[in-house]
C-alpha positions, 0 to 999 in steps of 0.5 A: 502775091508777095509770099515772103513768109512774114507775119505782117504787111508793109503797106509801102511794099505790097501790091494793091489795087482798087477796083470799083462797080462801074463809072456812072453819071459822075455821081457819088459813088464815082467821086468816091471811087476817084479819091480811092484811087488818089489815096493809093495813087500807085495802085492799078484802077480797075471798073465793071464797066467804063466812060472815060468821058466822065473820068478827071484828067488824073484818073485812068481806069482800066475795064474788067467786064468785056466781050460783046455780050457782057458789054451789051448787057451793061449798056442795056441796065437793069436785070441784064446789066446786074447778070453781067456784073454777076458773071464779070466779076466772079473771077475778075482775072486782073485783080487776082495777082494784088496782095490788096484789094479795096473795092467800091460797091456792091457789085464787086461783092460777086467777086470771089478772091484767092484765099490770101488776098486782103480785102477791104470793102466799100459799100454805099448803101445797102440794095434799099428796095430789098432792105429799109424800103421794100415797104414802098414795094406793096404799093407797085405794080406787079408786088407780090411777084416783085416781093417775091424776087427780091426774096430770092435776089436776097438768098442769092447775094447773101453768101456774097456777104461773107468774104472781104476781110473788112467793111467801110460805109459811108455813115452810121446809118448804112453801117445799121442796116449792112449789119441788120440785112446782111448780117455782116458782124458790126465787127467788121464794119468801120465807118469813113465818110465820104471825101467832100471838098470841103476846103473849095468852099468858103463863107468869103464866095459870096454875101449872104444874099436874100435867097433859099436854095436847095440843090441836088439831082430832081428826082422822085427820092430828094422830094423837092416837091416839098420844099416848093410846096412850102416856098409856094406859101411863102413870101421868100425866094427859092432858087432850085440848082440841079436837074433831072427826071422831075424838072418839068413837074416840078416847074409846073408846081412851082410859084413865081418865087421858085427860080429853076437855075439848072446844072450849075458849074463849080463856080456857079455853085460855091457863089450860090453855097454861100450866098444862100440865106439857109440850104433846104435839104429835103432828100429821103433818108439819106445814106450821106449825102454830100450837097448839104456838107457842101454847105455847111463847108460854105458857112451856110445853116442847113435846114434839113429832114429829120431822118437818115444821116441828115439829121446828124449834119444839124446840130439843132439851132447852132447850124440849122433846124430839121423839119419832120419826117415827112417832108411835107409843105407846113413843116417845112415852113414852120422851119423856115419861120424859126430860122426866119426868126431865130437864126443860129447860135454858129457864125459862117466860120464855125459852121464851116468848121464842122463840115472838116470831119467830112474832109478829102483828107479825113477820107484819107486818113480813115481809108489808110487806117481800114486797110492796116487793119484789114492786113491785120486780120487776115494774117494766117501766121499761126501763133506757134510759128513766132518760136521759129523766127 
């Protein structure tokens, strides 16, 4: 820690690192975190846990959680992998010794930091059953004794809500719910988005062709179901990009006109983006959510959810139209039969266009922004001090 008696930072002249959860299926969080690593390229990446299979050959990352016991509760998941994370990153050695620390996730939160580190936050989202959608608890299995120990995973994680200097979220709506179940003071709390590659797609990768398409992860959460019901009525194509969990139900549920095409590669993707009459997006109240971005970066409407953040990537009737909230087969198609009708008011280019404050480089300039005034405000200087200098 740089202790040379001044009264601010230089950034330029710190030590600084960036830890994240843990490596997991090249999802979000880890691109994410990725990025994190590029807008401090000189800083030491460290994870909970690591798969170097998964990492860009420009990322390098360093594994805080070892030892045989905490290695095989990681690889075990659930409960076990939550105690490892719990007892890796209380002290989490390695990360002591930076003047800055700029974290991904919520497991990092066990962390307990000296004194007068600077610390900046990332979260994802909220732990969502113990929050917004413990709801869908009551009607599990087992629910009174579930309700009953998220009580106490709440009581437990609340102190560990308290010690980073400043909080980033990926989206007003996540900010919402830090400040309502965590009760972090909406203070400390700024939002930056998530860093979409918007300048990979293009209008140009492709003719409009005479498709739909939706694409995301087949899980129970992105309720594709939905979407095919309302394909399953209608006289026009779906191709449904992505796998998952949900693949084979969702194949025996469909209609001729839905075309499965699986994980897609890059190339596959930015043809299939642009080539799409409209995007259906149909995911459940979703915290960003970077595949309808993807689009809109592609000149492509979007025709989405009315809830969670989706609802703000649609300006209705200029880049697309929302459907109601739940989701369902009929209101998804009355969308469709307006958008069949209607169209939008945007070109391909100036839909493009308003996917940029989404951008790699807004994600930059947002996170460089947080941490100068995350310095700021965990100066201890006292204010009589300037006299002396």
């Amino acid at each position: 820690m740089s202790d040379d008696g001044d009264a601010g930072y230089n950034l330029s002249e710190t030590d600084l690192a960036v830890a994240h959860w843990g490596e997991h299926a090249n999802g979000g969080g880890d691109r994410l975190a990725w990025e994190l690593a590029r807008v401090f390229e000189d800083a030491p990446f460290f994870t909970g846990w690591r798969d170097p299979a998964i990492e860009p050959g420009d990322i390098h990352a360093e594994q805080l959680i070892k030892g045989k016991l905490l290695t095989r509760a990681l690889e075990r998941g659930g409960l076990a992998r939550q105690f490892a994370h719990l007892l890796g990153w209380q002290v989490a050695t390695p990360l002591r010794e930076y003047d800055i620390l700029v974290t991904s996730g919520n497991e990092p939160l066990f962390y307990v930091p000296p004194d007068d580190q600077t610390w900046v936050a990332y979260i994802h989202h909220t732990n969502r059953r113990q929050s917004d959608q413990i709801d869908e608890v009551a009607s599990t299995r087992f629910a009174s004794l579930k309700l009953l120990l998220y009580y106490a995973i709440r009581v437990a994680y609340d102190h560990n809500t308290h010690k980073p200097d400043l909080f980033v979220v990926n989206s007003e709506i996540v900010k919402r719910r830090v400040v309502r179940y965590w009760g972090v003071d909406e203070d400390r709390v700024r939002v930056v988005y998530p860093p979409v590659e918007t300048t990979a797609y293009s209008p140009d990768d492709a003719e409009t062709g005479d498709y739909y398409l939706t694409l995301s992860r087949l899980d129970w959460h992105k309720n594709i179901d939905g979407i095919i019901q309302a394909f399953n009525r209608l006289d026009q194509r779906l191709i449904v990009a992505g796998d998952g969990p949900d693949r084979e139900a969702l194949e025996a549920l469909a209609e001729e006109n839905v075309e499965f095409a699986g994980f897609v590669s890059e190339g596959r993707k930015r043809e299939l983006l642009a080539g799409a009459k409209a995007f259906v997006f149909n995911g459940r109240d979703e915290d960003f959510g970077i595949a309808p971005v993807e689009a809109l970066a592609a000149g492509t409407p979007l025709l989405g959810v009315d809830e969670g953040m989706t609802r703000y990537h649609i300006v209705p009737e200029k880049n697309g139209y929302r459907h109601s909230r739940d989701g369902n087969g009929p209101s998804i198609e009355a969308t469709i039969a307006r958008f069949e009708t209607d169209g939008v008011e945007w070109s391909p280019s100036e839909i493009a266009s308003f996917a940029d404050r989404f951008s790699v480089s807004a994600f930059h300039e947002g996170i460089q922004e947080a941490v100068d005034e995350a310095i700021g405000r965990s100066q201890t200087v006292p204010n009589w001090y300037e006299q002396y200098r």
